[in-house]
C-alpha positions in Angstrom: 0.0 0.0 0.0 2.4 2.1 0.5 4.2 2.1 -2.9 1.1 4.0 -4.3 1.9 7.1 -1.5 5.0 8.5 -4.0 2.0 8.6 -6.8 -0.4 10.0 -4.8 2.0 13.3 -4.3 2.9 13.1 -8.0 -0.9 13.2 -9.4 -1.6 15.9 -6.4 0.8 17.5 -7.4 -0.5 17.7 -10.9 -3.6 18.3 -10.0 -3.0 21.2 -8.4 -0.9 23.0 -11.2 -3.7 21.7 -13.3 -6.3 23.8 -10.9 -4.1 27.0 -11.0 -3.9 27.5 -14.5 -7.4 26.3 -15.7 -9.4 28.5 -12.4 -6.5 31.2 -11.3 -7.0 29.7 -8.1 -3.6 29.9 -6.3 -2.7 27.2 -3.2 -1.3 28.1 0.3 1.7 27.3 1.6 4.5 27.8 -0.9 4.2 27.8 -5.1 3.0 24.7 -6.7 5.3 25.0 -10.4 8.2 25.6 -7.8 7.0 22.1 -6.3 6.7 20.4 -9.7 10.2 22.2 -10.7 11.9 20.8 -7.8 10.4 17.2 -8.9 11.1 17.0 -12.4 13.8 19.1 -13.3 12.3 21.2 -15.4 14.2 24.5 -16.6 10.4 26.1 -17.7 9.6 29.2 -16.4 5.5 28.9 -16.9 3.0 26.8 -15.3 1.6 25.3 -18.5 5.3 24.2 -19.4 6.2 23.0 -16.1 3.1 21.5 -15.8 3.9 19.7 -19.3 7.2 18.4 -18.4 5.9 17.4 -15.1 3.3 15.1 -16.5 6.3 13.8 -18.8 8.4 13.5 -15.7 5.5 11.1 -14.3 4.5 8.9 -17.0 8.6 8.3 -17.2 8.0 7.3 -13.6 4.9 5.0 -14.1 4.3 3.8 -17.0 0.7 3.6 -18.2 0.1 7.0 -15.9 -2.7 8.9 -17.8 -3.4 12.4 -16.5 -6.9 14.0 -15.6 -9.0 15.2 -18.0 -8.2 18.7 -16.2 -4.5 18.5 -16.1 -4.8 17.7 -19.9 -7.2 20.5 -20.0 -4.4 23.0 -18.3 -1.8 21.5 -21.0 -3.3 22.7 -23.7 -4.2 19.5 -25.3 
């Protein structure tokens, strides 16, 4: 059970970057695309292209990971 916690973070994660760009919305407690940054590696200085190498970064991680219909929304796909 405890395997799945490290994915939980990741989609949350996404899901929250996802939020952000698609509502404005903006989370407490430190910046989300900093969070994501830290995760990936990612050089991007947006949330949508963060966000995009982020969910790269993930599905590298677990294969088969498909990403909400809003994170895929907040992509621009």
């Amino acid at each position: 059970m405890t395997e799945n916690v490290p994915m939980f973070k990741a989609s949350q994660v996404a899901a929250a970057l996802g939020l952000e760009i698609n509502s404005g919305l903006k989370f407490g407690g430190g910046s989300v695309m900093n969070l994501a940054k830290k995760y990936c590696g990612s050089p991007k200085r947006t949330k949508r292209g963060v966000l995009v190498d982020y969910v790269a970064w993930i599905k590298e991680q677990v294969p088969g990971y498909e990403p909400t219909p809003s994170v895929t929304k907040a992509m621009g796909k």
